[in-house]
Residue, then its C-alpha position, 0 to 999 in steps of 0.5 A: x411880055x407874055x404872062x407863062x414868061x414874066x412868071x418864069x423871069x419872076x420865079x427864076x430871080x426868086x429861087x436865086x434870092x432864096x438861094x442867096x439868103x439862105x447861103x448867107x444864113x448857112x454861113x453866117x451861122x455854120x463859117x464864121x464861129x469856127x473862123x473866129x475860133x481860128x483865129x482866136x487860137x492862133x492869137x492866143x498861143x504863145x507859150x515859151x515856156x511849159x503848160x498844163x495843157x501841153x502835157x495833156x496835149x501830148x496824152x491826147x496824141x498818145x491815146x490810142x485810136x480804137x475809137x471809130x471817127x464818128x464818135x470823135x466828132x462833134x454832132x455840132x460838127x456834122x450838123x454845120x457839115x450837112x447845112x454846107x451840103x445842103x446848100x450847095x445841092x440846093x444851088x446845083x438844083x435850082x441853077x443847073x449849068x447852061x449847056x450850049x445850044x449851038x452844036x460843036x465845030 
């Protein structure tokens, strides 16, 4: 195998390990925490009867909206939102799709 070709094969399962690790990171880190906050909610609710916290449900949904989106999310939020974005330009950049060479029918 010629030199210019093992190094493009050698690079090419590089970025795709790259890609992987950090996917892996960026879900680790971003995915997991707010699916295990999920599921921990759903287990945990099971009020049958009257809560504190029902009532100051109901004045959270009965607040006005004048607030813009932005300040009501969390800069936690976004950050997790970005890393996601980043990941999947950095997919779409690294491995493009194929396009096929042989002309149409």
């Amino acid at each position: 195998m010629s030199r210019p070709r093992l190094y493009r094969r050698t690079w090419r399962h590089a970025r795709f390990n790259l890609a992987v690790l950090l996917t892996i990171v960026v879900v680790a880190y971003a995915g997991v925490p707010q699916v295990v906050r999920v599921i921990d909610a759903l287990g945990g609710y099971t009020a049958g009867h009257y809560e504190p916290k029902d009532g100051e449900r109901g004045q959270w949904l009965q607040r006005s909206d004048d607030e813009g989106l932005l300040t009501r999310i969390p800069w936690g939020t976004v950050f997790n939102i970005t890393l996601f974005l980043l990941v999947a330009v950095m997919w779409l950049t690294f491995f493009p799709s194929r396009v096929s060479r042989r002309p149409p029918h």
